[in-house]
C-alpha positions in Angstrom: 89.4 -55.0 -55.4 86.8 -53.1 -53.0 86.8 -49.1 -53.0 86.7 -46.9 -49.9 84.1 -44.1 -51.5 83.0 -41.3 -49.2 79.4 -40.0 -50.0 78.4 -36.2 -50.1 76.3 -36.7 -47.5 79.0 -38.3 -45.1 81.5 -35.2 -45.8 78.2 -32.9 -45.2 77.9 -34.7 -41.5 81.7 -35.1 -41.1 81.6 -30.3 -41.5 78.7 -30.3 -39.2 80.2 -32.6 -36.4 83.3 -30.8 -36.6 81.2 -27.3 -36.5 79.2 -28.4 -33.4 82.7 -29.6 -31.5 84.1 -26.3 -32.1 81.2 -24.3 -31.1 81.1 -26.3 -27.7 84.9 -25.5 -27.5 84.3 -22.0 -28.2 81.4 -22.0 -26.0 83.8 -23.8 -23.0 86.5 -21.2 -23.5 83.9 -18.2 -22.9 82.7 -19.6 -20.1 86.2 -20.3 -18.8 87.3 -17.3 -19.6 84.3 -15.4 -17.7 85.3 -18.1 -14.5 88.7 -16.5 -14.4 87.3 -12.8 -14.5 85.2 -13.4 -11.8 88.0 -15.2 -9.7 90.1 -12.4 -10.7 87.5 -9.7 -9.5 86.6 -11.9 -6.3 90.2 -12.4 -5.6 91.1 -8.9 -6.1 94.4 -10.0 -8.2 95.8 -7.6 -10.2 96.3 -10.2 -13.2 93.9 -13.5 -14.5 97.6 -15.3 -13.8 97.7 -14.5 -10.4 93.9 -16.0 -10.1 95.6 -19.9 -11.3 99.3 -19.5 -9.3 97.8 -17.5 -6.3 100.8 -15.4 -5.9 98.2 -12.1 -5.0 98.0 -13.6 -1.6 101.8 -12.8 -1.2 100.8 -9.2 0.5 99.5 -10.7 3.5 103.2 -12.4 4.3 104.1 -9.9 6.7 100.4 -10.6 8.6 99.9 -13.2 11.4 96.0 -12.8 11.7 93.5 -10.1 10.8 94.0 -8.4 13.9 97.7 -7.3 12.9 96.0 -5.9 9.5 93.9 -4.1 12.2 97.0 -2.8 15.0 98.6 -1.9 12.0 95.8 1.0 10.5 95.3 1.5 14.0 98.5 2.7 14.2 98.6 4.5 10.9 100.7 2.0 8.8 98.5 1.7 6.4 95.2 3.5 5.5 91.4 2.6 5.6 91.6 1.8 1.9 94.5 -0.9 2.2 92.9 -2.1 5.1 89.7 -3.5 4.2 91.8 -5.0 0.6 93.9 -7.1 3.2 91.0 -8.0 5.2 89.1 -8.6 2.1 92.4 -10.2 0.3 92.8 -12.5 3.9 89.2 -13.4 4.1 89.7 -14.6 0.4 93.1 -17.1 1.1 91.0 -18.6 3.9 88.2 -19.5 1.6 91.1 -20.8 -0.8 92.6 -23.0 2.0 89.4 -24.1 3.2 88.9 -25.2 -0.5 92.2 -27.3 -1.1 93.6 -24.0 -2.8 90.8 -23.4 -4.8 88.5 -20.1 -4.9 85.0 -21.5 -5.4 81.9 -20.0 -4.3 78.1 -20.4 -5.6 79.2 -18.5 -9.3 81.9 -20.3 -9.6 79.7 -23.8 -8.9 76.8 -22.6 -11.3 79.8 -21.2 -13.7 81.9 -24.9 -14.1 78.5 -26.6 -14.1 78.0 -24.5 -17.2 81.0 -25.3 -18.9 80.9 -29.0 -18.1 76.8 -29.4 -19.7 78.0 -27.2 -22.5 77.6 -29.6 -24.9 74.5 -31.5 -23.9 72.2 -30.9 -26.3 74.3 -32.3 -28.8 75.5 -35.1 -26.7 73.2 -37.5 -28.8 74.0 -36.3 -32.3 77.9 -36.3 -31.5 78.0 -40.3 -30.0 75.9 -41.2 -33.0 78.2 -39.9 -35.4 81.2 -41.5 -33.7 79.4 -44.9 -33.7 79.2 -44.3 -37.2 82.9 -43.2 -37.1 84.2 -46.1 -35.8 81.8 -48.4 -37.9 83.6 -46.4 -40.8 87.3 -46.6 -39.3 86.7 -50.6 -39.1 85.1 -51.1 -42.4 88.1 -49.2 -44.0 90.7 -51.2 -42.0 88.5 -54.1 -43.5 88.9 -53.4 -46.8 92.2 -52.4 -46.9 93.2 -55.9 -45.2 91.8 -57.7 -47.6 93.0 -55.1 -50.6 96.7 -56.4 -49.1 95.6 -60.0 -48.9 94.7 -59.6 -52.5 97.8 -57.8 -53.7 100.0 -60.6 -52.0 98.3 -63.2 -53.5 98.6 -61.6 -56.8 102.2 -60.8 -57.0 102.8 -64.2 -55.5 100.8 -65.7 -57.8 103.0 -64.2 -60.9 99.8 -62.0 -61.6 101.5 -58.5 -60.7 
C-alpha cells in the first residue's frame, strides 16, 4: 500500500505561500481602504458608506441645475459656505453620471491600478507553487485510487 508523506520542506513552502497570499490581501485591503477615503474626501460624503451607495448626492434633490444653487444664495437661502458644497457636491454627481455611477478620477486610476498589480512580484512564485499543488492534489487522488482498488481486492479476495 503507497503512503501520502508530506516533507518538511513542502509544509515550509505550503506557510510561505500562504504568508505571501495574505500579505497581498492585506496589502489590497489598504489600498482599498485608502480608495474609499479619498472618494469619501473627493465626494465630500459624510460616511465611507455613502461613497459605495451614493446616497450624499440626495442634498441636491430639491436643485434643477447649478444656477438654482446660485438664485437660491443669491437670495439668501443658503450661505456662501453651503453654496460652493452643492456646487462642489453637483459638479461631483456629474462626474459620477458621466462615469456609469462611478467616482473615478486620475488617483482613483493610479489607486485600482495599484491594487490590481499588488501581487506581481510574486506572481511567479505563487503559479509555481500551485502547479506543484495540483501535481500534489492529483498524485494524492492517485494513490488513494489505487489504496481502494487494493482494499477491494483484498477483502474480496478473503484477505481482510
Amino acid at each position: 500500500m503507497a503512503e501520502i508523506k508530506v516533507s518538511q520542506e513542502w509544509l515550509s513552502q505550503e506557510r510561505k505561500i500562504k504568508s505571501i497570499r495574505t500579505d497581498i490581501a492585506t496589502a489590497r485591503g489598504i489600498i482599498s481602504d485608502g480608495l474609499v477615503r479619498y472618494k469619501k474626501k473627493m465626494l465630500h460624503a459624510k460616511n465611507k458608506k455613502q461613497v459605495e451607495d451614493l446616497s450624499m448626492f440626495a442634498e441636491l434633490d430639491g436643485y434643477e441645475s447649478k444656477q438654482q444653487i446660485q438664485d437660491a444664495f443669491g437670495w439668501d437661502y443658503i450661505s456662501d459656505t453651503q453654496m460652493a458644497r452643492l456646487n462642489d457636491l453637483w459638479d461631483a454627481r456629474e462626474q459620477v453620471i458621466a462615469n456609469r455611477g462611478r467616482f473615478t478620477d486620475r488617483v482613483t486610476q493610479i489607486l485600482e491600478r495599484a491594487m490590481d498589480n499588488c501581487g506581481d512580484k510574486f506572481a511567479d512564485v505563487l503559479e509555481e507553487y500551485d502547479a506543484l499543488a495540483r501535481l500534489d492534489n492529483e498524485n494524492r487522488a492517485r494513490i488513494e485510487r489505487e489504496n481502494s482498488i487494493n482494499n477491494y481486492n483484498r477483502y474480496h479476495a478473503g484477505l481482510k
